[in-house]
N, C-alpha and C positions, 0 to 999 in steps of 0.2 A: 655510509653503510646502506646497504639495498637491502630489503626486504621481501619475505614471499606475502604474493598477496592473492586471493583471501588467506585469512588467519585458520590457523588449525585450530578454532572453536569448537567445543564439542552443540552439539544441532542443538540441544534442550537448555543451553545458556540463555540466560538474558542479557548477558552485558561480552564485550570480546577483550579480554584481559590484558591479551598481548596487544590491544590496541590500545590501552588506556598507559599500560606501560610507554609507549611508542610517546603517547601524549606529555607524560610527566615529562616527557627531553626535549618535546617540541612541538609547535601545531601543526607542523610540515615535516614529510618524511619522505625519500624514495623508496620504490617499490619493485618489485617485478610481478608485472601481471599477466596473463596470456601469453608469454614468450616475448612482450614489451616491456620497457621500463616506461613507469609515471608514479605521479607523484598522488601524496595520500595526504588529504587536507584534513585533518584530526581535530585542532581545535574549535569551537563555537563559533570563535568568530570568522576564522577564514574559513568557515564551512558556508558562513552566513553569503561572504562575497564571494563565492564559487557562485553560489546558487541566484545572487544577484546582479555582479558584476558584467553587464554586456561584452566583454572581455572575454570572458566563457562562455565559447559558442557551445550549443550542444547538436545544434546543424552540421558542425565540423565535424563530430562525433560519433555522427550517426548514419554518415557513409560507408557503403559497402567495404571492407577494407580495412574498416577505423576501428579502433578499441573498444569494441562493442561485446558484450556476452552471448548473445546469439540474433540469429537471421531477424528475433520478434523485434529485434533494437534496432533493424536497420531500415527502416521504414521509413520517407521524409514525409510521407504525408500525416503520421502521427502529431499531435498537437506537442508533445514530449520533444517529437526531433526537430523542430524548428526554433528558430532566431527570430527575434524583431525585426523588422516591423511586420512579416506574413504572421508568426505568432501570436501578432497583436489584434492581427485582422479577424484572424480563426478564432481566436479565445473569446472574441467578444461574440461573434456569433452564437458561442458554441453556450456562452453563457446568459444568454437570455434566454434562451430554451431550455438551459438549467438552472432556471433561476431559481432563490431562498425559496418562494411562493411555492411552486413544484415540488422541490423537494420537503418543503413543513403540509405543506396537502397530503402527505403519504403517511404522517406518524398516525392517524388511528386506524387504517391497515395495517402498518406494521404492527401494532402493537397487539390485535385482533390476530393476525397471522402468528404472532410471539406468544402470548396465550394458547393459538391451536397446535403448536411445536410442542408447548411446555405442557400439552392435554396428554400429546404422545409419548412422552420422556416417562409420566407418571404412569402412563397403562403399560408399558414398556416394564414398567416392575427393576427393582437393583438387582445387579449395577444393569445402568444404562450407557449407553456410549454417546457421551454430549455431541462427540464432533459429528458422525452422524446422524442423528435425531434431533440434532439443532442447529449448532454452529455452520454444516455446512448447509441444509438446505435455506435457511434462513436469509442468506445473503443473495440467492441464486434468483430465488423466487421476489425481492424484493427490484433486483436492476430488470429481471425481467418485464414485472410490473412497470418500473418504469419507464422503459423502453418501448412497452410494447409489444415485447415476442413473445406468442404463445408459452404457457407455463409447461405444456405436456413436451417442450425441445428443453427444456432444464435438464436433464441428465446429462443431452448434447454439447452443452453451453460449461457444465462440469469437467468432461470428459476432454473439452478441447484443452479448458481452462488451466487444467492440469497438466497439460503439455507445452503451453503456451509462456507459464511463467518456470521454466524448467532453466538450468543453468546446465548441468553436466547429467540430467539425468534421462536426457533424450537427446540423440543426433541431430544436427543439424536437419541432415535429412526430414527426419517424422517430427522437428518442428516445421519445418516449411510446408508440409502436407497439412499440417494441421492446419496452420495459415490459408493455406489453399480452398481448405474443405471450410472455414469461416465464411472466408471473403464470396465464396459460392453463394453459401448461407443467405449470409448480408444482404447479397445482389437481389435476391430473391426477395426480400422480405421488404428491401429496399422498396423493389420495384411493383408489391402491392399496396404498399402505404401510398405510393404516387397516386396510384387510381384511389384506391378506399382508403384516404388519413382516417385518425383516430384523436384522441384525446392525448395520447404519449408521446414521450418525447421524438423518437424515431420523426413522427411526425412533426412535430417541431422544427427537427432540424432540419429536414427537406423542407420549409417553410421559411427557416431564418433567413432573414433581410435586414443590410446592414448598408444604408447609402445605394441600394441596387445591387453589394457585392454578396450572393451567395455560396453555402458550401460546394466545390467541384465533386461530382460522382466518387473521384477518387480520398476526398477529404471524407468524406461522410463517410463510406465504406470503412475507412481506415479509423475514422475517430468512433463509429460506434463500434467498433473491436474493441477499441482500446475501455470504453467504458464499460462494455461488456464483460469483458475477460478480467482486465488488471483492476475493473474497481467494484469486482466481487470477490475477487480471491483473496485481495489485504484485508478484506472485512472478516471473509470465513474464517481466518487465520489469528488475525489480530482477537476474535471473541475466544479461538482457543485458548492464545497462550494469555491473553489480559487473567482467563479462568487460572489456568497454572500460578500465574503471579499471585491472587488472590489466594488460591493454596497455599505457598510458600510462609504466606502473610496472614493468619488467622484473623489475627487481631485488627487489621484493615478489614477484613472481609467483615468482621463484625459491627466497625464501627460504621460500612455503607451501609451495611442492610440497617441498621437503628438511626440514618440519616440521609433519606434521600435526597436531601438539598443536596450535598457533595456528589451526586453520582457526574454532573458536568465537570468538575474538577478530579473526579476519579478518574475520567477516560480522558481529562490531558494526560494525569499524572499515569496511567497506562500507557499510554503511548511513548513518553518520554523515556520509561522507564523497561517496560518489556520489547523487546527488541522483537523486531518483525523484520527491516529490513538490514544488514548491516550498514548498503550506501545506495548512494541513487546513484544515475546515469552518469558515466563518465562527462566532459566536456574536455574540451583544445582551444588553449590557451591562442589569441588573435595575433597578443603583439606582446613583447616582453614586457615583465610588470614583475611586481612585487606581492608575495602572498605572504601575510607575518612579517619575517624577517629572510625571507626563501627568494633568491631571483630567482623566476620560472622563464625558460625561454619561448617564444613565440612557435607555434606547433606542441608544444607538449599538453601529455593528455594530464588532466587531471581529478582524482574521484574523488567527492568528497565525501566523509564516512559519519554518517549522520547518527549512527547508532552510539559511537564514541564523542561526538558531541552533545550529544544528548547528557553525558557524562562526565562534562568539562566542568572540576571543579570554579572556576573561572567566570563560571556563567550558573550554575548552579551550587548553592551549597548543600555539604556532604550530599552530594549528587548518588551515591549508592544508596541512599535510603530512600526504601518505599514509604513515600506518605502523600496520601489522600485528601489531606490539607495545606499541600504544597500552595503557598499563590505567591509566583514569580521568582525571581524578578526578571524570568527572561522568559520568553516563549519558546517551547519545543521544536526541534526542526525536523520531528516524523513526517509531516505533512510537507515538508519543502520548505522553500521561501522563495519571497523575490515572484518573478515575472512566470515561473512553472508552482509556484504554491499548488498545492492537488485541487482541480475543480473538483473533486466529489468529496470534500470536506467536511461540508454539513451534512450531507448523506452520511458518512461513515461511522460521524459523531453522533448524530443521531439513532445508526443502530446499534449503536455502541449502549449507549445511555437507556435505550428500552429492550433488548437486549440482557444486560447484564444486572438490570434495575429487575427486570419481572423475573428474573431465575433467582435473584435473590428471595426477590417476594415471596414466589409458589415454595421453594426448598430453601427455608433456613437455617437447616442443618446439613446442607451438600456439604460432599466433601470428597475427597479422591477415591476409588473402590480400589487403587493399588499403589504402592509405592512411587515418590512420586519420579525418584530417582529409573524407574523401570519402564517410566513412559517411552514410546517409539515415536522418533519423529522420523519424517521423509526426508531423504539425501537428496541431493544434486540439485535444490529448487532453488532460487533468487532469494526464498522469504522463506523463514523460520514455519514448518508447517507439521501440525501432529499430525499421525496416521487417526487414535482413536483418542478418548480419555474419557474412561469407565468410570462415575462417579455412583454416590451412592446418597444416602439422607433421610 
């Protein structure tokens, strides 16, 4: 049996049903995606060895041509589209310049900037609208900071962002423009750090030195897009619907704000559990092999669907229950795994955690200002994304 793939999930779910169906019969299934057939890695653990198995290239994957979602995936100098051992080269550059140190220097900014959001929300008077008077500027303004790019080009940085992680809701066409009008950006912004570094990362990276081997113009360009773009907009997203989730759940919402030691274990258990992306990047299988109990041939693409493992009873028990006090026994695969695990992890989690920690604090009685069944979210985007969410308190 072939299946259509994406699943006709309605946008405001957390979990994708007919994917968890799919699961109870198998952890491997065929698919039809973009007018190709591939296969659809469902269970926990053959999701684990997609994402680690050097077997799945995501270099092969990320060719012009190749079963990619649009032009932003086909990129090879992305840190995302490459194989080991250049992968291995990049990452480590790319991770000393973002190292723990950098990104824990930033939390009493953020949490002084999360205070001045949540100053706005309150003068703002009910209802307010979270996603714009918090969730999104919050996240914009912090990669900025650490990046280095002026704060008064954040609209800019939204505006691309928004086109940038787009699935069907922009042509080809006006993503590639947009692509175009970044990398313009970039060059520019690139090309003043050279002369006048700074203390941020940007500058960092045009600095990093690994054995003599530096980032190439075209690496740098292309990987601060990608931090730019894709590792603000999981963050704006993920503090909506983590909010949503916490609505659904009163009684979790109750028991973080009367316990903030769990707020680190609330935003695993967010993550594993509201769904932000359905799957990550396709990959093309090198040489035949076995996934589960699945021969896959050599050439075939395969996606793995990380939202439905997130949901594998197998790896988690009663894996549909939201709880807050989840510990283990397996780790979430929101963030990846293996050898593309998300470098902006401890960033994410960290705005996650003061974030969702100080809107509990100032408003202990938030709560939706409208049905929750009524909320609108955005079509055609890669990631589960609200347009508003009116709350009140």
């Amino acid at each position: 049996m072939v299946v259509a793939y994406p699943f006709d999930t309605l946008a405001g779910s957390d979990v994708e049903p007919e994917g968890l169906d799919l699961l109870a019969q198998g952890p491997v299934t065929r698919a039809r995606w973009n007018g190709v057939e591939v296969w659809l890695a469902l269970g926990y653990q053959v999701v684990r060895q997609v994402l680690a198995d050097p077997r799945f290239s995501r270099a092969a994957a990320a060719v012009a041509g190749g079963p990619v979602a649009s032009p932003a995936g086909t990129n090879p100098e992305f840190l995302i589209s490459m194989d080991p051992p250049r992968h291995t080269a990049i990452r480590r550059l790319m991770a000393a310049a973002f190292s723990p140190r950098r990104v824990d220097g930033l939390a009493p900014w953020i949490r002084r900037l999360t205070e001045e959001l949540l100053d706005g929300v309150a003068a703002n008077g009910r209802p307010a609208d979270l996603v714009e008077l918090f969730a999104e500027p919050l996240p914009v303004m912090v990669i900025c900071e650490l990046l280095g790019v002026p704060v008064g080009d954040r609209a800019l940085i939204r505006q691309w962002a928004g086109t940038l992680v787009a699935d069907t809701a922009y042509t080809p066409a006006q993503i590639a423009e947009a692509m175009g009008q970044v990398n313009a950006y970039l060059d520019e912004l690139i090309a003043i750090r050279r002369r006048d570094p700074d203390d941020a990362l940007i500058s960092a990276l045009i600095q990093a030195n690994d054995d003599g081997r530096h980032l190439s113009a075209a690496e740098l360009s292309s990987n601060i897009q990608l931090l730019l773009i894709a590792g603000h907009e999981t963050t704006v997203n993920q503090i909506g619907n983590s909010v949503v989730t916490l609505f659904r759940h009163p009684e979790q919402a109750r028991l973080l704000a009367q316990r903030p030691d769990l707020r680190p274990r609330a935003v695993d258990e967010l993550l594993r559990y509201s769904r932000l992306f359905s799957s990550l990047l396709p990959r093309i299988t090198l040489q035949d092999l076995t996934l589960g109990d699945t021969r896959i041939s050599a050439g075939d693409a395969v996606i793995p669907l990380i939202a439905v493992a997130n949901r594998d009873p197998a790896a988690f028990p009663d894996p549909n229950r939201f709880d807050i006090t989840r510990t283990g026994p397996a780790p979430h695969v929101a963030l990846g795994h293996g050898p593309h695990y998300c470098l902006g992890a401890q960033l994410a989690q960290l705005e996650l955690r003061i974030a969702l920690g100080a809107l509990l604090d100032r408003f202990p009685t938030l709560a939706p200002a409208t049905d929750l069944a009524d909320l609108r979210w955005k079509p055609g985007l890669a990631m589960r994304a609200l347009h508003n969410l009116p709350v009140t308190w």
